[in-house]
C-alpha positions as CSV (number, residue, x, y, z in Angstrom):
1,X,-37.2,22.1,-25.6
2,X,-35.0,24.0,-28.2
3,X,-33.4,26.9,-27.0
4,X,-35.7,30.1,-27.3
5,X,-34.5,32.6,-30.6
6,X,-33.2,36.0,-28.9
7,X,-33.2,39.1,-31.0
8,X,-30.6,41.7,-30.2
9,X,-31.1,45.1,-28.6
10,X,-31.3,47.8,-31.3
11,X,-27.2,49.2,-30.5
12,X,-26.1,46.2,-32.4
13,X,-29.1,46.5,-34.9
14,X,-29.0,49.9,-36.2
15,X,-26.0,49.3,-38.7
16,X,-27.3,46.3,-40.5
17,X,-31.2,47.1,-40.4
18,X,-31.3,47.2,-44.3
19,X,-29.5,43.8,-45.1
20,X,-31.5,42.2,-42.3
21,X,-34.4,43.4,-43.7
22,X,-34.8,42.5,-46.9
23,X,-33.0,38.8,-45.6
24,X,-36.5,38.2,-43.1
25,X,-39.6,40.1,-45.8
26,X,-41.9,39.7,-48.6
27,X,-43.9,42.2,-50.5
28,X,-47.5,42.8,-48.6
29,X,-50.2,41.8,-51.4
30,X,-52.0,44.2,-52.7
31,X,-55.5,45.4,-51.2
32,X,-57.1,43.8,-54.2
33,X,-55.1,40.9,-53.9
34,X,-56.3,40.3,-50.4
35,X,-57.2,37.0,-49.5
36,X,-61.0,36.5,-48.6
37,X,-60.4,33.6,-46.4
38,X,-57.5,34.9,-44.3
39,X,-58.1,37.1,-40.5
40,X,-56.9,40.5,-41.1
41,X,-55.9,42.3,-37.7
42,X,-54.6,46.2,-37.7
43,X,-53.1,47.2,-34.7
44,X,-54.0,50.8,-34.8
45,X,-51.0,53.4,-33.3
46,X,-53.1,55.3,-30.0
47,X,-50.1,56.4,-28.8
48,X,-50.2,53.7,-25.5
49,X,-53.8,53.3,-25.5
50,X,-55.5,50.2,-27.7
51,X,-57.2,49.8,-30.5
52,X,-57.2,46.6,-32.3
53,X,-59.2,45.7,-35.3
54,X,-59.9,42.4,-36.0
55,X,-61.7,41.9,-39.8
56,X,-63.1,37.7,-39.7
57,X,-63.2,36.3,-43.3
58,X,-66.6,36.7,-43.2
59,X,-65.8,40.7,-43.2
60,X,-67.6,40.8,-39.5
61,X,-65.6,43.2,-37.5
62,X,-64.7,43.7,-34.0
63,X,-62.6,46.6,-32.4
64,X,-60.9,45.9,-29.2
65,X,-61.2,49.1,-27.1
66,X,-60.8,52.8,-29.0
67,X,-58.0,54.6,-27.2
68,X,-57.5,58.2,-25.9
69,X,-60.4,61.3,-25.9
70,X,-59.3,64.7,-27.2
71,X,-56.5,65.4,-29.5
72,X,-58.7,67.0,-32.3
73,X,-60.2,63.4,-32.3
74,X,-56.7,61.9,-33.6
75,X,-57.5,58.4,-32.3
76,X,-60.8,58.4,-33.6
77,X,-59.5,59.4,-37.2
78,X,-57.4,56.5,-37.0
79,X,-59.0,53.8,-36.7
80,X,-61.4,55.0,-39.2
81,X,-58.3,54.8,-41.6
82,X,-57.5,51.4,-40.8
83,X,-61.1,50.3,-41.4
84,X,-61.5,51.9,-44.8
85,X,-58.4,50.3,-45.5
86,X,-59.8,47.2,-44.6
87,X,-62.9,48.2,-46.4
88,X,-65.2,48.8,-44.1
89,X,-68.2,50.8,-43.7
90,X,-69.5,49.9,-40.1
91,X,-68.1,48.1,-37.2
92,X,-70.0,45.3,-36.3
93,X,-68.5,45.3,-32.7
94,X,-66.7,47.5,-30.4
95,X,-65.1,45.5,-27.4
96,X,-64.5,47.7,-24.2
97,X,-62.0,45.8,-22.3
98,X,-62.4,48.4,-19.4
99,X,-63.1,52.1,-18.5
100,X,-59.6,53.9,-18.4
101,X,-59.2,56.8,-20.5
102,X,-56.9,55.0,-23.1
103,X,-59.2,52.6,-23.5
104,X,-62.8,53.7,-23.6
105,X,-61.9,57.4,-24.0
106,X,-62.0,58.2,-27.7
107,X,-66.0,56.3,-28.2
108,X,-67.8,59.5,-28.6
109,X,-65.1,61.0,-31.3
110,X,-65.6,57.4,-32.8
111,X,-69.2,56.9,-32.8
112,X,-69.0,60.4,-34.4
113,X,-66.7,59.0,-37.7
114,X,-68.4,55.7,-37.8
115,X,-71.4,53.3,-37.4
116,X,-71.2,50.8,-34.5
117,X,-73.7,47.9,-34.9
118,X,-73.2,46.8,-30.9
119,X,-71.0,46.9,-27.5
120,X,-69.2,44.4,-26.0
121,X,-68.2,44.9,-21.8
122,X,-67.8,43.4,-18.5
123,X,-70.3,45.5,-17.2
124,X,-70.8,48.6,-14.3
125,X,-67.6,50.3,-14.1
126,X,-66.0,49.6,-10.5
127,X,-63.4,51.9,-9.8
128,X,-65.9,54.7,-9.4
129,X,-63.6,57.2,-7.3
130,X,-60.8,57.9,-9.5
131,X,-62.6,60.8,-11.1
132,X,-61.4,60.4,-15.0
133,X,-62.7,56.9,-15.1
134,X,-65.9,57.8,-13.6
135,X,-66.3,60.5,-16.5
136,X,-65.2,58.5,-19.4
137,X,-67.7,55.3,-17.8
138,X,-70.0,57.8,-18.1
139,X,-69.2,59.4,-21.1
140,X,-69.6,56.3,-22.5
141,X,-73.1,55.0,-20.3
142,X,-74.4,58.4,-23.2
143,X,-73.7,55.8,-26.4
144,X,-75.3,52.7,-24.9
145,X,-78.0,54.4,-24.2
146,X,-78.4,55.0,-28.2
147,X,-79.5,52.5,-30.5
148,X,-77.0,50.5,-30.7
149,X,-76.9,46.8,-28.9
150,X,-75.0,46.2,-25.6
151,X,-73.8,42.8,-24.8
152,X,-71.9,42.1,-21.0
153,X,-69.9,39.4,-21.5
154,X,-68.8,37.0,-18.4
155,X,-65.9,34.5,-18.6
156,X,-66.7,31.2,-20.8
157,X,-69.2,33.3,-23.0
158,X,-68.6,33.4,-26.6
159,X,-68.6,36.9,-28.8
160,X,-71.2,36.5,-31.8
161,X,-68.4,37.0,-34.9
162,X,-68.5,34.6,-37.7
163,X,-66.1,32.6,-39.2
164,X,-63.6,32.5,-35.9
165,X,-64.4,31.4,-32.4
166,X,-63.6,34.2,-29.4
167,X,-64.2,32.7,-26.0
168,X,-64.0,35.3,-22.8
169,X,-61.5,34.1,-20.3
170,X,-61.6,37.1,-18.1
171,X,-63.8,39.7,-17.0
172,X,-65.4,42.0,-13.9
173,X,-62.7,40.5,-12.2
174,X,-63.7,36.7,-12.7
175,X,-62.2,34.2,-14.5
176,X,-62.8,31.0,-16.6
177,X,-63.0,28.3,-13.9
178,X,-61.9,24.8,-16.0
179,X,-59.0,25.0,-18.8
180,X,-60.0,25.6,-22.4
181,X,-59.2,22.4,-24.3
182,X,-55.5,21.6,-24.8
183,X,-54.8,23.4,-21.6
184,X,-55.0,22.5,-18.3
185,X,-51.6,21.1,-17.8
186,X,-49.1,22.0,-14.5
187,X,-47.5,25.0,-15.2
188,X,-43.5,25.0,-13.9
189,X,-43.2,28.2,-14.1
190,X,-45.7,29.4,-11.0
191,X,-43.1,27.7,-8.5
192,X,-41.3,29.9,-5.7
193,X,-43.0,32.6,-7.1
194,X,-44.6,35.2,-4.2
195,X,-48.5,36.0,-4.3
196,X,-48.7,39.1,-6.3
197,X,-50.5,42.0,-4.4
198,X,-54.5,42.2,-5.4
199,X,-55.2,45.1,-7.8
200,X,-57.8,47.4,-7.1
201,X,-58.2,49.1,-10.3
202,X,-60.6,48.9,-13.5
203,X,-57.2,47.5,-15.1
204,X,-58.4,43.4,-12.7
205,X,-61.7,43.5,-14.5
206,X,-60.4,43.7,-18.2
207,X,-62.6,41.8,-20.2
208,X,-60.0,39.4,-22.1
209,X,-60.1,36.8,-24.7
210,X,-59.0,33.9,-26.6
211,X,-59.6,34.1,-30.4
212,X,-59.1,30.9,-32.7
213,X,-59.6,30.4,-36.4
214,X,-58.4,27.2,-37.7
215,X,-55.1,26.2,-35.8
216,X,-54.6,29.5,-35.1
217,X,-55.0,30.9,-31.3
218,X,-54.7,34.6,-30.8
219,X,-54.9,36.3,-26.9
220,X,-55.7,39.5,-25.9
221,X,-55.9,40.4,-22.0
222,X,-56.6,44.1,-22.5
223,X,-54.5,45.5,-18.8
224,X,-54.9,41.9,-16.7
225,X,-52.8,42.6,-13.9
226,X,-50.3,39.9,-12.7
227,X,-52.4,38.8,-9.3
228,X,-55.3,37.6,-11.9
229,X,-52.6,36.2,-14.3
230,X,-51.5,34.1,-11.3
231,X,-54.9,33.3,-10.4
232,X,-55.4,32.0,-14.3
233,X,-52.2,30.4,-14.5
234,X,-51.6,28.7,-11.1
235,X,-51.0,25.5,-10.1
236,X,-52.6,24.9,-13.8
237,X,-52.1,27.0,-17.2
238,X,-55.9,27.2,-18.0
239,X,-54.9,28.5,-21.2
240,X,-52.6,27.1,-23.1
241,X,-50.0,27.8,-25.9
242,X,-51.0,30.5,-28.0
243,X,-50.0,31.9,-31.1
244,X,-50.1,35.5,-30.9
245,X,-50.2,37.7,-27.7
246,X,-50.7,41.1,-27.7
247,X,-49.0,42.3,-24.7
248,X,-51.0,43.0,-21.7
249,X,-51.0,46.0,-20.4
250,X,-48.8,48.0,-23.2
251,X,-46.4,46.2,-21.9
252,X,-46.1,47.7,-18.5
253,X,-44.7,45.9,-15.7
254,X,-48.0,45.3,-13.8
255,X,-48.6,43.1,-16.6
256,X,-47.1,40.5,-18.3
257,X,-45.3,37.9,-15.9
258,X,-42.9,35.3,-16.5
259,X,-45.5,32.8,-15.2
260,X,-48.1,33.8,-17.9
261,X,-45.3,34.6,-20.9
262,X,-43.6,31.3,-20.2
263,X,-46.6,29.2,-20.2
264,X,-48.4,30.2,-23.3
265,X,-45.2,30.7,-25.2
266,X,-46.2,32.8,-27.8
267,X,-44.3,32.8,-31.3
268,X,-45.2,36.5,-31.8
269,X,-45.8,39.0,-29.5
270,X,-47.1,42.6,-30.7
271,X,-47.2,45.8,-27.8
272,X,-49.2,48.7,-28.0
273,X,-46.6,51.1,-26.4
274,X,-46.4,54.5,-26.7
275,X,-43.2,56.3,-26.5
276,X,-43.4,57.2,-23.4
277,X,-46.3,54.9,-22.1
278,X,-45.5,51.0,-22.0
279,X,-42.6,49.5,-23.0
280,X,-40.8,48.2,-19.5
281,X,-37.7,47.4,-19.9
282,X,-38.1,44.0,-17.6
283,X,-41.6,43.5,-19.7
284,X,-39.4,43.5,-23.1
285,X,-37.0,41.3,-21.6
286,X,-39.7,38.8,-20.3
287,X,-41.0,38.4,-24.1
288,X,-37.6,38.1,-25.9
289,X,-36.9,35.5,-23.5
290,X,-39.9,33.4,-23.9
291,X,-39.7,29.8,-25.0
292,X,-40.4,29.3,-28.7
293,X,-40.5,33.8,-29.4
294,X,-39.9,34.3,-33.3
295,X,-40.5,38.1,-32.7
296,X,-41.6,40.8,-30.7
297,X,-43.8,43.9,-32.9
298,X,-44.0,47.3,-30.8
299,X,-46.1,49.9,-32.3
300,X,-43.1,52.5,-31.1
301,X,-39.9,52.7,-30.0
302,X,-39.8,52.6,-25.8
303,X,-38.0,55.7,-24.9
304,X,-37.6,53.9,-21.4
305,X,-36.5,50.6,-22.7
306,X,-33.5,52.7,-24.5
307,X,-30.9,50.9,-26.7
308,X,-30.7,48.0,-24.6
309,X,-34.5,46.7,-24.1
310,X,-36.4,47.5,-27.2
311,X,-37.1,44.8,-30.4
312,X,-35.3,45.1,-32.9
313,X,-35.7,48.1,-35.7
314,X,-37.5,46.5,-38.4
315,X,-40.0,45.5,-36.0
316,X,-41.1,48.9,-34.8
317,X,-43.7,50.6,-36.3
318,X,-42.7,54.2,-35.2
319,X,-38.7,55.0,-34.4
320,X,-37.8,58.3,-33.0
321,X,-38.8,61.5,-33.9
322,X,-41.7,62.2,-35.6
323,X,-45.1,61.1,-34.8
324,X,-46.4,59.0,-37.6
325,X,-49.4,57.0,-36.5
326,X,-47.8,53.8,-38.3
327,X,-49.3,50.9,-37.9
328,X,-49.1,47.0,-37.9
329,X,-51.2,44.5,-39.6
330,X,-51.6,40.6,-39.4
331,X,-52.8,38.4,-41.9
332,X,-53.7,34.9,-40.6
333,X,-54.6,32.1,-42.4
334,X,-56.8,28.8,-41.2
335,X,-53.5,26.8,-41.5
336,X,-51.6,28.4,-38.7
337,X,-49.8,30.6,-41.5
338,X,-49.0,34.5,-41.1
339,X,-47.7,37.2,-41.8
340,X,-47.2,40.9,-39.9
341,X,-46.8,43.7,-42.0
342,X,-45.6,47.2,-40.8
343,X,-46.5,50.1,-42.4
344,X,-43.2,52.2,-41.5
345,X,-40.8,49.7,-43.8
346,X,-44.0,48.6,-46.0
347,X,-42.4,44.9,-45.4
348,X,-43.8,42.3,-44.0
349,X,-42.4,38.7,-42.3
350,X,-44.0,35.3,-43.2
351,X,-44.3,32.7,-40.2
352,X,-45.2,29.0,-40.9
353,X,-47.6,27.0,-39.3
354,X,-46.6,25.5,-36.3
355,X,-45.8,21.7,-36.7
C-alpha cells in the first residue's frame, strides 16, 4: 500500500497559501455551464450543526438534516441560498439523521422559506429526558403532521431519489446485518482495540447512509458514535472503501475511529465543524492519516485543533474572524471524477477517478 499523502498543519502553511493555491485549482464553471449529468452536493456552513444538500442529475433533491433553531432563522436562510443557487424551488427530501438541536432544530424556520415534498427518519425519538431534544422531536412531530409525506427508514432500505442509489446502513440504533457488495472483507484495523462504551444518546440511532452514482461511493453517518462504528466494522468492514466521508459527528472525538477511517479509506474527507463545535484535534489527525487521504475540507477553522491539527488553509471554508457562512460544494461525475469547490477562495480542486 503506498504511503498515505499528509498535508501539513496550517503554521507551515500560512506563508505559501497563494503559490499553493493556484498550483492544486481550476476555475469553478459557471452556473450556466453546469453539467446536467454530474451530483452536485453543497455543504451548507450551520455553524457545527449539518446541512448537506445533495442535487441528483435528475435535479431530485435531498437535504441531510437542517441545523440549529433561532438566530433570526440564519440556518434556515442558508440553505435556502444554497438551493437557489442550485436552482431549486422545492426540496424533494429532507433527511433527519436524528433529533438534536443542530440537527433537526432549524425545520420550522425551513419549512417557513421553502417547500418540502417529504421526510426521511429513523423514527420515535428515544432520548426523551434530555429536555431540548424532547422539544425540538416535538417541534418537529408539528410538520409531519402537515401535508407533507413521512418515510422511516430502517437499515438495508433504499431512499426514493433518482438517478443515484442511497442505501441506509444505520438507523434507531440497528445496523445493516450482511456487507454491501465489495465489502465484507476482515478489517486489520479492529485488533487489540477495547470495546467502546455503549452510547445512550439520540447521537446511536443516526440514521446514516451510503450514496453511489456510477463508481462513485459517498458516506454520511450523521453523529454514529464509535461503539456502533465498531459494531459495523468488526471482525468484518461491512462497508467498504468509499470515496467521500463527511466526518461523523463534526468531527468530534465520539466519532470517527481509526477502525472505521482506516477501513473505508476515504480520498476526501469534508467536516462540518464549527469554530468552536467539532474539529478534535485527535479526530483531524485520524483523517490526515488515513490510507489513500488526498484531502481533508472543514467548513471552519477549529479553534481547538489550533495551528497544529487543522487542514490546511485553502481547504477551509471559513478562517478566523468574521463569520461568513461560506460554503463548500462537490461536483461528481458517473466516472469517479470530482471536484470540491470553496466558496471563500472561489477555487476549486479536481480529483481523478480512482483506478
Amino acid at each position: 500500500m503506498p504511503a498515505p499523502h499528509v498535508q501539513r498543519p496550517m503554521k507551515f502553511m500560512f506563508a505559501i497559501i497563494s503559490v499553493f493555491a493556484l498550483s492544486i485549482t481550476v476555475p469553478i464553471p459557471t452556473l450556466a455551464a453546469r453539467s446536467t449529468t454530474a451530483l452536485q452536493v453543497y455543504f451548507i456552513d450551520v455553524e457545527g450543526g449539518q446541512a448537506t444538500l445533495f442535487v441528483t442529475p435528475d435535479q431530485e433533491s435531498l437535504l441531510i438534516d437542517t441545523g440549529w433553531p433561532g438566530n433570526a432563522g440564519r440556518d434556515a436562510d442558508r440553505i435556502v441560498r444554497a438551493a437557489k443557487l442550485a436552482g431549486l424551488a422545492k426540496l424533494d427530501y429532507v433527511l433527519i439523521t436524528h433529533y438534536h438541536r443542530d440537527h433537526v432544530g432549524g425545520v420550522p424556520q425551513l419549512m417557513a422559506r421553502m417547500p418540502v415534498g417529504a421526510f426521511i427518519d429513523h423514527g420515535e425519538n428515544r432520548e426523551t429526558a434530555d429536555a431540548n431534544t424532547e422539544h425540538d422531536w416535538q417541534e418537529y412531530k408539528k410538520v409531519l403532521g402537515g401535508p407533507v409525506q413521512h418515510l422511516v427508514m430502517k437499515p438495508g432500505d433504499t431512499l426514493p431519489l433518482k438517478g443515484v442509489r442511497a442505501i441506509v446502513v444505520s438507523a434507531d440504533g440497528a445496523l445493516i446485518d450482511q456487507p454491501l457488495p465489495s465489502a465484507g472483507m476482515a478489517n486489520p484495523f479492529c485488533a487489540g482495540v477495547a470495546r467502546y462504551a455503549p452510547d445512550k444518546t439520540e447521537n446511536a440511532r443516526s440514521l446514516g447512509i451510503l450514496l453511489t452514482f456510477g463508481k462513485l461511493r459517498f458516506l454520511d453517518l450523521g453523529d454514529l458514535t464509535t461503539d456502533k462504528e465498531q459494531e459495523l466494522m468488526c471482525p468484518r468492514n461491512r462497508l467498504g472503501k468509499v470515496d467521500v466521508l463527511v466526518v461523523s459527528h463534526h468531527g468530534w472525538n465520539q466519532s470517527s475511529s481509526p477502525l472505521l477511517v482506516n477501513a473505508i479509506a476515504p480520498r476526501v474527507a469534508i467536516m462540518d465543524n464549527g469554530a468552536t463545535k467539532g474539529g478534535s484535534p485527535i479526530v483531524i489527525d485520524t483523517i490526515l492519516h488515513s490510507p489513500g487521504l488526498e484531502t481533508l475540507w472543514q467548513l471552519h477553522y477549529s479553534e481547538e485543533g489550533g495551528s497544529a491539527h487543522n487542514t490546511s488553509a485553502p481547504f477551509i471554508a471559513n478562517l478566523p474572524g468574521t463569520d461568513a457562512g461560506n460554503y463548500l460544494k462537490l461536483t461528481a461525475n458517473a466516472d469517479g471524477t470530482l471536484d470540491v469547490f470553496n466558496s471563500r477562495t472561489e477555487q476549486s480542486r479536481h480529483y481523478a477517478a480512482q483506478q
